[in-house]
C-alpha positions as CSV (number, residue, x, y, z in Angstrom):
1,X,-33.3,-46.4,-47.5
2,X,-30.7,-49.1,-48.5
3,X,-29.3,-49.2,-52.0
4,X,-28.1,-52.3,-53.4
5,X,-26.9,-53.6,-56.7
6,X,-29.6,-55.7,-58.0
7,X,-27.4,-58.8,-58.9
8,X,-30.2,-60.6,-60.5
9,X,-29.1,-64.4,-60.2
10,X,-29.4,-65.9,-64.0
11,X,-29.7,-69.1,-62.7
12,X,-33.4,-68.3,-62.2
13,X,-33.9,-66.4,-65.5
14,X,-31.6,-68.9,-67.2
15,X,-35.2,-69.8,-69.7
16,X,-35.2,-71.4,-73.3
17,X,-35.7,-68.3,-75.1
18,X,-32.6,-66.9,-73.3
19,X,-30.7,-70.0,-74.5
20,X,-32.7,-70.1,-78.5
21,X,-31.8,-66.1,-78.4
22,X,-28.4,-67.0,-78.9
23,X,-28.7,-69.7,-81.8
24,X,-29.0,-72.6,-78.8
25,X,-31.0,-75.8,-79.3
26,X,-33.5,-77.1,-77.7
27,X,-30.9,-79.2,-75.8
28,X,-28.9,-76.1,-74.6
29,X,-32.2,-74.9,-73.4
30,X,-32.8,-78.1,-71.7
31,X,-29.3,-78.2,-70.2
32,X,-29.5,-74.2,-68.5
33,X,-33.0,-75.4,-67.4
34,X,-32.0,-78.5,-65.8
35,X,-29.3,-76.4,-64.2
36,X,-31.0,-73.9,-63.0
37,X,-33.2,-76.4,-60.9
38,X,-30.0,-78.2,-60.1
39,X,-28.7,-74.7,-58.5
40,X,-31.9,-73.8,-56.9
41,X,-31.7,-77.2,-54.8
42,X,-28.1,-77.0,-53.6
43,X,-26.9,-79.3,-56.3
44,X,-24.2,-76.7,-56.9
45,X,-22.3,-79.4,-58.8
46,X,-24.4,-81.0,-61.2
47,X,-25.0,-77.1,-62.3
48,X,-21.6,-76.9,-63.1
49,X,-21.2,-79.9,-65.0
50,X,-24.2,-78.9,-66.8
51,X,-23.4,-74.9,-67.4
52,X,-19.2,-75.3,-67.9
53,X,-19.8,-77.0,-71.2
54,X,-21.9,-74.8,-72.9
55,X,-20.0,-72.1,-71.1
56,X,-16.7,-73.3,-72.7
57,X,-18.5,-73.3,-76.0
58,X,-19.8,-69.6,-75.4
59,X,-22.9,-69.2,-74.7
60,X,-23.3,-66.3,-72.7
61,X,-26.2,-67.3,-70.8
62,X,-24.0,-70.6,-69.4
63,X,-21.1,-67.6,-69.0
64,X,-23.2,-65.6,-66.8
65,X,-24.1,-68.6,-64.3
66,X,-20.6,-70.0,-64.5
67,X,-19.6,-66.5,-63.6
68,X,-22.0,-66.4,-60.6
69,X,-20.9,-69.3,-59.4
70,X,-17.7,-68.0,-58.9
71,X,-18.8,-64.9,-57.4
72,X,-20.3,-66.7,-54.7
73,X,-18.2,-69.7,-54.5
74,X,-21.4,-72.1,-55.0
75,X,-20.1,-75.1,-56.8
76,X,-16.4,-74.3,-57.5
77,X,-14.2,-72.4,-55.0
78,X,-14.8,-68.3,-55.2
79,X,-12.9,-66.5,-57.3
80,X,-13.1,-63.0,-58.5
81,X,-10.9,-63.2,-61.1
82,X,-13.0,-65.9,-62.7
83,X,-16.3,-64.5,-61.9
84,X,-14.7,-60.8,-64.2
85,X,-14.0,-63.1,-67.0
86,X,-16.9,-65.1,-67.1
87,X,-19.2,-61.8,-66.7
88,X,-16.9,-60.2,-69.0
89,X,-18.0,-62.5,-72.2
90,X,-21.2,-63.0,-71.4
91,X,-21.6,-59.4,-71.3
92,X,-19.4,-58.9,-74.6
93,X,-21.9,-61.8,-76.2
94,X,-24.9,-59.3,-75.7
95,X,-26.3,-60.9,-72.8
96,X,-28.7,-58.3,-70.8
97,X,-28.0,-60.8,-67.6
98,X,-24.0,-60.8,-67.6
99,X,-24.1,-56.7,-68.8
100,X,-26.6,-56.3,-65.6
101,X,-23.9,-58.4,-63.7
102,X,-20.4,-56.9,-64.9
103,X,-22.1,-53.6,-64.0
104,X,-23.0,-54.2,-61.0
105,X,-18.9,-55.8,-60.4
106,X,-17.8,-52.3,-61.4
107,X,-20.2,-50.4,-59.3
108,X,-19.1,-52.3,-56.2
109,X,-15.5,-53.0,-57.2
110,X,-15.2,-56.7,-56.8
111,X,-12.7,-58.4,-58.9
112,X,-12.3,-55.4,-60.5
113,X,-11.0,-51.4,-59.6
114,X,-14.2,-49.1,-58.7
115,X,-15.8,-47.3,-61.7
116,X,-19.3,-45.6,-62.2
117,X,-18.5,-44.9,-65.5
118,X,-18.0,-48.8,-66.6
119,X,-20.8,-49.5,-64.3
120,X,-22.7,-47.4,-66.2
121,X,-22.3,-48.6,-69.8
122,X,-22.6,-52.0,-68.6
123,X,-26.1,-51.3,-66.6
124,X,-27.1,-49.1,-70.0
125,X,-26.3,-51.5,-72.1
126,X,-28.5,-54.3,-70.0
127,X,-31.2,-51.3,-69.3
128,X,-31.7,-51.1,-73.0
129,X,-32.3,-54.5,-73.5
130,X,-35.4,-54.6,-71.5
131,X,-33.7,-56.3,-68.1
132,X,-35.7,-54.7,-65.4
133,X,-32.1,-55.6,-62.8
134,X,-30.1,-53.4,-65.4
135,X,-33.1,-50.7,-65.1
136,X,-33.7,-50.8,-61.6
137,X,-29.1,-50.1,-61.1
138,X,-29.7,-47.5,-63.9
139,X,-32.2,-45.9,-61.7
140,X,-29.7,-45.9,-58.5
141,X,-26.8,-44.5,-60.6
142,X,-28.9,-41.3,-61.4
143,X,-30.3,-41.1,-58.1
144,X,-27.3,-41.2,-56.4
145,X,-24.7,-39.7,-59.2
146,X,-22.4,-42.3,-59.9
147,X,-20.8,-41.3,-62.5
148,X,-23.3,-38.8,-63.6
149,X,-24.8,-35.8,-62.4
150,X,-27.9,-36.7,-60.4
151,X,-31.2,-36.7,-62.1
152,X,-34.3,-37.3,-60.3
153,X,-36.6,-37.6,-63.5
154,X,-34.5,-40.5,-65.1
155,X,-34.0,-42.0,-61.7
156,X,-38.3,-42.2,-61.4
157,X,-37.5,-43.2,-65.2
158,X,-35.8,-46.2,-64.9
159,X,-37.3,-47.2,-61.4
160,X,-40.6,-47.0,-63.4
161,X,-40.0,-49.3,-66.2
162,X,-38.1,-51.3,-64.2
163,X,-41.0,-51.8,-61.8
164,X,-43.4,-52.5,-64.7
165,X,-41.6,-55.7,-65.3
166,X,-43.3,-57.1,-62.2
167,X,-41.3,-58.8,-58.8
168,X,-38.6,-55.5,-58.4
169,X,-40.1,-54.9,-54.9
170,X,-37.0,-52.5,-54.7
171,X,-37.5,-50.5,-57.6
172,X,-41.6,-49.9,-56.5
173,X,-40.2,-48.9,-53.3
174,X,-37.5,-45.9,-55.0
175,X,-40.4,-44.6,-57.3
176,X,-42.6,-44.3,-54.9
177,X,-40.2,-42.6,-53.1
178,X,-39.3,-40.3,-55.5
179,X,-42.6,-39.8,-56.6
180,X,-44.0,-38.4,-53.2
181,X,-41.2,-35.8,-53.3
182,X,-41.3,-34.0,-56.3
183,X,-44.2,-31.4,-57.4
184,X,-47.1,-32.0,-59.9
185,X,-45.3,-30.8,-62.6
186,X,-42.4,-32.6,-62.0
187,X,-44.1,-35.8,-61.7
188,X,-45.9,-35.3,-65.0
189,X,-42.4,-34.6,-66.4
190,X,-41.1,-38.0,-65.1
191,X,-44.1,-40.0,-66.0
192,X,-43.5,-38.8,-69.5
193,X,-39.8,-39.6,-69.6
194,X,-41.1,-43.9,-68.8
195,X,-43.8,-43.3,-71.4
196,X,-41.1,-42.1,-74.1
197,X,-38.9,-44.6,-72.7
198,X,-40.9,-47.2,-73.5
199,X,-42.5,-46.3,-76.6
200,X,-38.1,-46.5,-78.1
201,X,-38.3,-49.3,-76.8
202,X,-35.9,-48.6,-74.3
203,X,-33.5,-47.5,-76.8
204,X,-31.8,-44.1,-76.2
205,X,-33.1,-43.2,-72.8
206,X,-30.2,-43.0,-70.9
C-alpha cells in the first residue's frame, strides 16, 4: 500500500473558528474565507493578497496557507525556503494545520534536512490537537518506525481516531489493514488504546 504524508491543504480548513481561535475578528475570518474560495478557483492571486496581510501580522492560520502557497508555487513562485518559515511560525503560533504541515516537510525532507524525530514532534504536537492529518502521519510513523520503534497498536491508534474524524479515506484504509492482521486479543488491546486516547482528549497518547 502507498504511504503518503497527509499534507492537508489549510486553504480548505482555513474556517472562522480557526481564525477567532487565535483572537481574529470576524473580518480575519472573512478574509481566510474569501481566500480560501479564491484558492479553490485558481485565483491563486487574490488569495495572496488576501492571506499575506494577515500572514505579515501573524496569524498562523494566514502563515500556514501563505506557506502552502510557496510549497507548491500556486500564486507566488515556489520556494522552499519560504514555505520552512512560513510553516515554521504557524507551527510555533500553535496552529494544528502548520504543526501537521512542518511535520510532514521534515518527514519528507523538503526545504529542510530529513528527520523523523522533528517530524515526529511536529505530527504529535498537531495529533494532540485533535487534527485528524496530524493523526493519520502519527499513525504512519509508528507503522513504519520513523523515528520510533514500530508499534502496531498505536499505529491502529492513531489511524483510528484519525478516521473518526470523517473524509481520511487513507487512514480507514491502514486500520483496516492493520486490524485484519492482528489476533483478537490484540485487536481488543488496540481498540482500547483509541478509547483511552480519546477519553485524554488526545493528550498524552503518543
Amino acid at each position: 500500500m502507498t504511504v503518503e504524508i497527509e499534507m492537508r491543504k489549510v486553504f480548505m480548513l482555513a474556517l472562522a473558528a480557526a481564525a477567532l481561535a487565535f483572537g481574529g475578528t470576524a473580518a480575519i475570518a472573512d478574509n481566510l474565507q474569501d481566500g480560501a474560495r479564491a484558492f479553490q478557483g485558481g485565483q491563486f492571486n487574490r488569495a495572496l493578497a488576501l492571506w499575506r496581510p494577515l500572514a505579515v501580522q501573524g496569524n498562523p492560520v494566514a502563515q500556514n496557507n501563505l506557506g502552502i502557497m510557496y510549497l507548491d508555487g500556486k500564486g507566488v513562485p515556489q520556494n522552499m525556503s519560504e514555505a520552512v518559515r512560513y510553516l515554521s511560525l504557524s507551527a510555533a503560533a500553535g496552529s494544528s494545520l502548520g504543526q501537521n504541515n512542518l511535520g510532514g516537510l521534515y518527514r519528507d525532507g523538503k526545504g529542510v534536512p530529513r528527520d523523523f524525530g522533528r517530524a515526529m514532534q511536529w505530527f504529535s504536537a498537531s495529533a494532540s490537537q485533535g487534527n485528524s492529518a496530524g493523526m493519520y502521519n502519527m499513525g504512519l510513523m509508528y507503522e513504519l518506525g520513523q523515528g520510533i520503534k514500530p508499534d502496531p497498536f498505536r499505529a491502529y491508534m492513531w489511524y483510528a481516531l484519525a478516521a473518526d474524524q470523517g473524509n481520511m479515506p487513507n487512514a480507514v484504509a491502514h486500520r483496516n489493514a492493520l486490524w485484519s492482521r492482528m489476533t483478537p486479543a490484540a485487536q481488543q488491546q488496540a481498540r482500547q488504546l483509541s478509547v483511552n486516547c480519546k477519553r485524554a482528549n488526545y493528550k498524552g497518547c503518543a
